[in-house]
PDBQT receptor file of N, H, CA, C and O in Angstrom, charges set to zero:
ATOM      1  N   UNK A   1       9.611  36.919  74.622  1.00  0.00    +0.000 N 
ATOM      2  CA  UNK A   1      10.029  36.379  73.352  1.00  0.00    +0.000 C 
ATOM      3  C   UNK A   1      10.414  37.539  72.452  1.00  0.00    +0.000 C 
ATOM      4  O   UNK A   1       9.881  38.649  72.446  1.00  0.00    +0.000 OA
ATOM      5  N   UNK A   2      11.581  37.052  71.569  1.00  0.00    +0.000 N 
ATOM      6  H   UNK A   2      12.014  36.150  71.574  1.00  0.00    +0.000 HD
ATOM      7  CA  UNK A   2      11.607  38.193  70.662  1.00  0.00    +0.000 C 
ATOM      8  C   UNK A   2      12.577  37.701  69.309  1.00  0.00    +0.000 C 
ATOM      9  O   UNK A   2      13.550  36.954  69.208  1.00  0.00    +0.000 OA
ATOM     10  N   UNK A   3      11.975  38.325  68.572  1.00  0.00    +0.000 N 
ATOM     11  H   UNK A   3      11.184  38.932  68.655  1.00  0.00    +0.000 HD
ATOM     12  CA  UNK A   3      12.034  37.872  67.151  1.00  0.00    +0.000 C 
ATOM     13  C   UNK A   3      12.981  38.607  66.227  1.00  0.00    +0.000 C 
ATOM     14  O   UNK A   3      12.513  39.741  66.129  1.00  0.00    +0.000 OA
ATOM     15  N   UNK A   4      13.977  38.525  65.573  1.00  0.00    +0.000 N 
ATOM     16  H   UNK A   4      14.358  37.604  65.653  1.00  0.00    +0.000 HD
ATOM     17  CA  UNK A   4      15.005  38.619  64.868  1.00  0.00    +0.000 C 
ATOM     18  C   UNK A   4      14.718  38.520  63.275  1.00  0.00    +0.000 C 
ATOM     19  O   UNK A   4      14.710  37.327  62.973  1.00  0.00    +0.000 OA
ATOM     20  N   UNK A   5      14.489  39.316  62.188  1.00  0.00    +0.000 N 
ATOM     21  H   UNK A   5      14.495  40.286  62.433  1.00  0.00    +0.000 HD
ATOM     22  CA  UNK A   5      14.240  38.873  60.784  1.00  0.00    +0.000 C 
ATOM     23  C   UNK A   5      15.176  39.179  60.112  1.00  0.00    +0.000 C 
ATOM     24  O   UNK A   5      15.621  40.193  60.651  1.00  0.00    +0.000 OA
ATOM     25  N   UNK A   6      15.907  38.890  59.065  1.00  0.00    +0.000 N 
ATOM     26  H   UNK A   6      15.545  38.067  58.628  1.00  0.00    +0.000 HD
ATOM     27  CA  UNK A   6      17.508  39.239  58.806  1.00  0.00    +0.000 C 
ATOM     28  C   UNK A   6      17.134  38.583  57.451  1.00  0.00    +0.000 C 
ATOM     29  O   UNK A   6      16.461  37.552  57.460  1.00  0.00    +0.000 OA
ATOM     30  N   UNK A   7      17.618  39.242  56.083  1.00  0.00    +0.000 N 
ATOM     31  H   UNK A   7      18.164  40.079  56.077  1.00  0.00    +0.000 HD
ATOM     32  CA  UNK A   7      17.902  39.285  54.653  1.00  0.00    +0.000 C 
ATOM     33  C   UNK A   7      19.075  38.737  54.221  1.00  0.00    +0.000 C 
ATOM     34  O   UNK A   7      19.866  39.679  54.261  1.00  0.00    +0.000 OA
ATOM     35  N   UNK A   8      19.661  37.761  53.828  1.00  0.00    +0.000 N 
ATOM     36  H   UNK A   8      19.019  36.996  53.795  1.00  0.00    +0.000 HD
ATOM     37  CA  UNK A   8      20.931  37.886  53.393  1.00  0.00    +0.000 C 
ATOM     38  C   UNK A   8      20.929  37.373  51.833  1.00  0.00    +0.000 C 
ATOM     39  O   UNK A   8      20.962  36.157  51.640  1.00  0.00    +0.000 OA
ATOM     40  N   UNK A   9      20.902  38.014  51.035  1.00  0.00    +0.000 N 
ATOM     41  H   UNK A   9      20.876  39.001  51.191  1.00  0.00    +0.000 HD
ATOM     42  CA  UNK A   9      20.461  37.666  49.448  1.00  0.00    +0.000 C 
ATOM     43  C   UNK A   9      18.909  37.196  49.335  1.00  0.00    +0.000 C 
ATOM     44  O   UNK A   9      17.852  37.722  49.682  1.00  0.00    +0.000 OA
ATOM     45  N   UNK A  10      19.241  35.979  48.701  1.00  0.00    +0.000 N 
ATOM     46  H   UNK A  10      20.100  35.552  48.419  1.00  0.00    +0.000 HD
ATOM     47  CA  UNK A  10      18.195  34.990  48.493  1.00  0.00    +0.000 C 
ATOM     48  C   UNK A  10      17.706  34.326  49.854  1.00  0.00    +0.000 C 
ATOM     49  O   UNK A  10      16.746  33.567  49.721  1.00  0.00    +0.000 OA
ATOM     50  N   UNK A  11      18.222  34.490  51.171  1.00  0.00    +0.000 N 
ATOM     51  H   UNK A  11      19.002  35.106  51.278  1.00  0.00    +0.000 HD
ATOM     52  CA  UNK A  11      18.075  34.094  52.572  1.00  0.00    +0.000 C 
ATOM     53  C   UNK A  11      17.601  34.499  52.865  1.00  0.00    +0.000 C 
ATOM     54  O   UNK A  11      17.582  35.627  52.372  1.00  0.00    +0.000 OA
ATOM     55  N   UNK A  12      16.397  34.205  54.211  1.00  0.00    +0.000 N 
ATOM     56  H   UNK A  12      16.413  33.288  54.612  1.00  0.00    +0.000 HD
ATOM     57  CA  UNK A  12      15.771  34.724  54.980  1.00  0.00    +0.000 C 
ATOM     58  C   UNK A  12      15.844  34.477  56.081  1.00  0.00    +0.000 C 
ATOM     59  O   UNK A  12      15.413  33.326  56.002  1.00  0.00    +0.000 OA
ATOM     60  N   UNK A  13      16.156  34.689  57.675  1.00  0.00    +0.000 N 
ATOM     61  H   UNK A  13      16.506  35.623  57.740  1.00  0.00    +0.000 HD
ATOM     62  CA  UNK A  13      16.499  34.036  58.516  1.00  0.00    +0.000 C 
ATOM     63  C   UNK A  13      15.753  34.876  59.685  1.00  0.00    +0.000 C 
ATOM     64  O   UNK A  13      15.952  36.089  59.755  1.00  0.00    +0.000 OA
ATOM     65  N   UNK A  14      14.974  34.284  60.515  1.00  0.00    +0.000 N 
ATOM     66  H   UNK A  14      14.812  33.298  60.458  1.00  0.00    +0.000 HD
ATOM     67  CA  UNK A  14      14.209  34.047  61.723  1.00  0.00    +0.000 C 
ATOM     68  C   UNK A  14      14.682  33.537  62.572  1.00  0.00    +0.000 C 
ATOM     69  O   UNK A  14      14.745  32.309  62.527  1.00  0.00    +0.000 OA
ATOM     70  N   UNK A  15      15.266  34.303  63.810  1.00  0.00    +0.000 N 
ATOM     71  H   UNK A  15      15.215  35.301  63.847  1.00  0.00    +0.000 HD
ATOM     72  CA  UNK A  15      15.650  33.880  65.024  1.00  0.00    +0.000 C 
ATOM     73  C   UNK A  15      14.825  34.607  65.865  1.00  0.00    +0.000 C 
ATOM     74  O   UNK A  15      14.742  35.835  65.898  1.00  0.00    +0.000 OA
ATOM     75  N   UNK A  16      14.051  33.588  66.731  1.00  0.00    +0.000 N 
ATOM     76  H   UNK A  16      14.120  32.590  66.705  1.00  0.00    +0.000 HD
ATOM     77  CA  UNK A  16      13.239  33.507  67.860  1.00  0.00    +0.000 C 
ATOM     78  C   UNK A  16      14.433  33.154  69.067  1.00  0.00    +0.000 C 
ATOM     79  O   UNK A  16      15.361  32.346  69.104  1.00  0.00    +0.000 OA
ATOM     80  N   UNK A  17      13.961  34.091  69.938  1.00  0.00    +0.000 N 
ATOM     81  H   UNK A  17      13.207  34.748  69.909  1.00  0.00    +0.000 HD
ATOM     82  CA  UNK A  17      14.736  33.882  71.818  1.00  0.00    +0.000 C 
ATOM     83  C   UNK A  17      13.743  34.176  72.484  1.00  0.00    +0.000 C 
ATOM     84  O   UNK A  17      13.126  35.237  72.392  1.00  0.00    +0.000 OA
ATOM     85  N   UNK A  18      13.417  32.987  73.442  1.00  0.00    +0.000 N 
ATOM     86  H   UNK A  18      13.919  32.125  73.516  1.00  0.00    +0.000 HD
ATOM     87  CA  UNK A  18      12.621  33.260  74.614  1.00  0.00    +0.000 C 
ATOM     88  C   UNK A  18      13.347  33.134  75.532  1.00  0.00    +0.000 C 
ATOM     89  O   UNK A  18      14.353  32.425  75.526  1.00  0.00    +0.000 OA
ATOM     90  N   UNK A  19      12.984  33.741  76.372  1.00  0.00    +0.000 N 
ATOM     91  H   UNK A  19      12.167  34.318  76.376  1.00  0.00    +0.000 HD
ATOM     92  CA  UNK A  19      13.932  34.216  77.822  1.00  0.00    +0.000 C 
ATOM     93  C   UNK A  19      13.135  34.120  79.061  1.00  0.00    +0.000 C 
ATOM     94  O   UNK A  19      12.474  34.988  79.632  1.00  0.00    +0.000 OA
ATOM     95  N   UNK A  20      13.315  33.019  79.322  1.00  0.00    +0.000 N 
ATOM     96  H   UNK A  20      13.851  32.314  78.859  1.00  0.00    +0.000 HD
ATOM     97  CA  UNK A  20      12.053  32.943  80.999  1.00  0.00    +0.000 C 
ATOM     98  C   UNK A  20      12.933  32.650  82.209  1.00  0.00    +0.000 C 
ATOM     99  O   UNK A  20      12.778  31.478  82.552  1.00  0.00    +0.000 OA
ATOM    100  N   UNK A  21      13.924  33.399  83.081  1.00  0.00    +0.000 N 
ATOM    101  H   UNK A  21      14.050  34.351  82.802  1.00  0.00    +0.000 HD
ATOM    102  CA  UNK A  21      14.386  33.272  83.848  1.00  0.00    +0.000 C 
ATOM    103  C   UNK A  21      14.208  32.415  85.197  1.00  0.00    +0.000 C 
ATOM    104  O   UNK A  21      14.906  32.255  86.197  1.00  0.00    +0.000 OA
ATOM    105  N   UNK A  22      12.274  31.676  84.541  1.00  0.00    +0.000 N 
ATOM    106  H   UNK A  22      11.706  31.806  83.728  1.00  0.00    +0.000 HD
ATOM    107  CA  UNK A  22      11.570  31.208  85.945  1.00  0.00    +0.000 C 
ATOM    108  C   UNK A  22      12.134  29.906  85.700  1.00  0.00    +0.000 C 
ATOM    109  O   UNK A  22      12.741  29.113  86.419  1.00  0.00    +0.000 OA
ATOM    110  N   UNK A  23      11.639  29.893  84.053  1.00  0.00    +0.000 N 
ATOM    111  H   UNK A  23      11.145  30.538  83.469  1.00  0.00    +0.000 HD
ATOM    112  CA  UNK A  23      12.040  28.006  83.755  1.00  0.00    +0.000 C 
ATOM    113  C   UNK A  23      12.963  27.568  82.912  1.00  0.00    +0.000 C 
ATOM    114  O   UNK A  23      13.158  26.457  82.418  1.00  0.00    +0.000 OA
ATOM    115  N   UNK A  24      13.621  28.799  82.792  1.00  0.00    +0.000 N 
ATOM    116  H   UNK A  24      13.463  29.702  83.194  1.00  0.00    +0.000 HD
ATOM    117  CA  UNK A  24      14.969  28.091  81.676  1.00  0.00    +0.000 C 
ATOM    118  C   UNK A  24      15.964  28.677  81.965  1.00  0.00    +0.000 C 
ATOM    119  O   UNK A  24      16.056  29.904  81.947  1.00  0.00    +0.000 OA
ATOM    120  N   UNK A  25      17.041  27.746  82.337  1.00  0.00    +0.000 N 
ATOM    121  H   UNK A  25      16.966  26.749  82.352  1.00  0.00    +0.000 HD
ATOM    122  CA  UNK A  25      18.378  28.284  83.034  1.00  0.00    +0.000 C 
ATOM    123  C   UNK A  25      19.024  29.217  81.958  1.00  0.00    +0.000 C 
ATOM    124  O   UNK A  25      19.491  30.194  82.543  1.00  0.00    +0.000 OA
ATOM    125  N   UNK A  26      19.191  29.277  80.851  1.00  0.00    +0.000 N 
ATOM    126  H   UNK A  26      18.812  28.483  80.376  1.00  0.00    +0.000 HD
ATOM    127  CA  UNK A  26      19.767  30.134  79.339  1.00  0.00    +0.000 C 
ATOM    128  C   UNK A  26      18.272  30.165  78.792  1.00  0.00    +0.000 C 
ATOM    129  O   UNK A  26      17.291  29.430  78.910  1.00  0.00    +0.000 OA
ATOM    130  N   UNK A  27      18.565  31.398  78.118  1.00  0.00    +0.000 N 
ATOM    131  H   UNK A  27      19.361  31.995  78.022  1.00  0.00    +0.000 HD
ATOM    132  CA  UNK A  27      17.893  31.586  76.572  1.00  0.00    +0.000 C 
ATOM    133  C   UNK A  27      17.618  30.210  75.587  1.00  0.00    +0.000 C 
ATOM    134  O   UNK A  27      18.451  29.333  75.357  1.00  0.00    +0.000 OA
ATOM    135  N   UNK A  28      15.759  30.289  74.904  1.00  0.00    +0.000 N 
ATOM    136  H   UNK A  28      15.082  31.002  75.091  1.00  0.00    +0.000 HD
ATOM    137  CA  UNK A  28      16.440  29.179  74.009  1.00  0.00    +0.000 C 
ATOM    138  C   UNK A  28      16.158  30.179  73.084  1.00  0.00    +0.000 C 
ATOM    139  O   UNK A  28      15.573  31.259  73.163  1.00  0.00    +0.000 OA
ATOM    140  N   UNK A  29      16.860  29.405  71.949  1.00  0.00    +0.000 N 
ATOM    141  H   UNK A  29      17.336  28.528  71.886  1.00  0.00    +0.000 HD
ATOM    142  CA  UNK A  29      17.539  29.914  71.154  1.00  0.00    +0.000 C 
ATOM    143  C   UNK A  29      17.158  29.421  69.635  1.00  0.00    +0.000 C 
ATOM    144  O   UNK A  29      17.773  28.384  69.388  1.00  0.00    +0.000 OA
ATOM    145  N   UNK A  30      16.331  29.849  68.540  1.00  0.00    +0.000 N 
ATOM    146  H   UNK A  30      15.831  30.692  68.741  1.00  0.00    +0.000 HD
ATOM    147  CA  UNK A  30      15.618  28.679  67.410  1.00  0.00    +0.000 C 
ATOM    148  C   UNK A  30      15.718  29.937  66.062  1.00  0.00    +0.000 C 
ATOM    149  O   UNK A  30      15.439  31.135  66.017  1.00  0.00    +0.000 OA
ATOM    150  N   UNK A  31      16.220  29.023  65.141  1.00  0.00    +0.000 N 
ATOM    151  H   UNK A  31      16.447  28.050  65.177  1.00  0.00    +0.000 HD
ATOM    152  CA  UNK A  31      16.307  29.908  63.980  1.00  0.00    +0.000 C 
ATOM    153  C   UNK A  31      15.583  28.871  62.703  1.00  0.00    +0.000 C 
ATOM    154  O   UNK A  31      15.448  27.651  62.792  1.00  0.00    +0.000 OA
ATOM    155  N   UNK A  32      15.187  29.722  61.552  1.00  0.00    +0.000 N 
ATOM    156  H   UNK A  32      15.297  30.714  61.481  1.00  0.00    +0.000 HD
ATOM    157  CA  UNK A  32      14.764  29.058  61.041  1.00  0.00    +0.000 C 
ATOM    158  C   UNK A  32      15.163  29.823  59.118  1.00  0.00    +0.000 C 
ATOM    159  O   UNK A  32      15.147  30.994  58.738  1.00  0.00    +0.000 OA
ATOM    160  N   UNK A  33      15.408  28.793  58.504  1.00  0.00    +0.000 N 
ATOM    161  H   UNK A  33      15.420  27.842  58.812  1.00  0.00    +0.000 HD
ATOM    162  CA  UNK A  33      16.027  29.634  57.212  1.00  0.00    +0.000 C 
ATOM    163  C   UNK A  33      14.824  29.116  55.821  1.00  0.00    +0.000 C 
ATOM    164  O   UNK A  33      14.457  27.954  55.647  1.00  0.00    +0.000 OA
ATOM    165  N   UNK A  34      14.386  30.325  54.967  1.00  0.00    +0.000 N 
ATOM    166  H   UNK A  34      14.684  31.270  55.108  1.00  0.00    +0.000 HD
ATOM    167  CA  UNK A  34      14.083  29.961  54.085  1.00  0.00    +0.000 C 
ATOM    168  C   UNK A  34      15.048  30.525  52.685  1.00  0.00    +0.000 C 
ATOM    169  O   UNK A  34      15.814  31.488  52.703  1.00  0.00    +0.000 OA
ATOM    170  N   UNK A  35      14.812  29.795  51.734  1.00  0.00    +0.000 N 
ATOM    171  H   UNK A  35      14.190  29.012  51.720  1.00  0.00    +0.000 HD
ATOM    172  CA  UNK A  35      15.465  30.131  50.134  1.00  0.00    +0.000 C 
ATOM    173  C   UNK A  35      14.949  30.430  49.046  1.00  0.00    +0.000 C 
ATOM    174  O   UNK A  35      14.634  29.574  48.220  1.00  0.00    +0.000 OA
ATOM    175  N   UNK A  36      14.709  32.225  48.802  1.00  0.00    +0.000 N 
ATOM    176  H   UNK A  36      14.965  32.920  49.474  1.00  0.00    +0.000 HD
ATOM    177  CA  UNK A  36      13.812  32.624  48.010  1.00  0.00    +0.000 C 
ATOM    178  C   UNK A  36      14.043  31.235  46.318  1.00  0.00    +0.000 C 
ATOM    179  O   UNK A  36      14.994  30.472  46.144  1.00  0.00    +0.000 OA
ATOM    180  N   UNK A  37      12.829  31.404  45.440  1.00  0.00    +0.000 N 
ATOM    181  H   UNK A  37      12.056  32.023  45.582  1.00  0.00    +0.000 HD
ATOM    182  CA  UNK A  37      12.949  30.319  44.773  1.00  0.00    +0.000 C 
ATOM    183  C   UNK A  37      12.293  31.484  43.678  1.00  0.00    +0.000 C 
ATOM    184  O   UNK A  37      11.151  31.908  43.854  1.00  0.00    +0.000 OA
ATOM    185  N   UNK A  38      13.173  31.960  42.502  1.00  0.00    +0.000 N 
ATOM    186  H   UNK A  38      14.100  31.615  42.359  1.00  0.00    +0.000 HD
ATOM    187  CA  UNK A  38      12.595  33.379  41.632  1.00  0.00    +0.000 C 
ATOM    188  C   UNK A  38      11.914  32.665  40.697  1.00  0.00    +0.000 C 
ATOM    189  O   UNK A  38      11.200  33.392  40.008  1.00  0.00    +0.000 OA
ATOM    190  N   UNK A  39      11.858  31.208  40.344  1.00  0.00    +0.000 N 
ATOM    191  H   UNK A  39      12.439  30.617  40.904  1.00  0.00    +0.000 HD
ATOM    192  CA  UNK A  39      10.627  30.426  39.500  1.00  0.00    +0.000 C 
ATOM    193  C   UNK A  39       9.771  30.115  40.438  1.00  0.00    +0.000 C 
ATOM    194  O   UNK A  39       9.111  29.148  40.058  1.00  0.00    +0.000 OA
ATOM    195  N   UNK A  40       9.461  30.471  41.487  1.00  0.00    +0.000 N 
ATOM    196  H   UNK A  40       9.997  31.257  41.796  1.00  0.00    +0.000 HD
ATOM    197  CA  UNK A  40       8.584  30.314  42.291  1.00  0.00    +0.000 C 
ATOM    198  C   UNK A  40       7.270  30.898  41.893  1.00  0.00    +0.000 C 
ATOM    199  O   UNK A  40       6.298  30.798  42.640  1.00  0.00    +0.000 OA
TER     200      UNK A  40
């Protein structure tokens, strides 16, 4: 598995790839986005 963390402004973006050649014909492939909130 391996993990991807990436900034883009107010974005935050998490892409996870696991790679198991035993049980998954491709890469999967999962991203996930948050939106900084500055009244947070």
């Amino acid at each position: 598995m391996t993990e991807h963390i990436f900034r883009h402004g107010d974005y935050l973006v998490i892409a996870t790839i696991i790679d198991d050649p035993i049980y998954l014909e491709e890469p999967f492939i999962r991203t996930t986005e948050w939106v900084r909130n500055p009244q947070g």
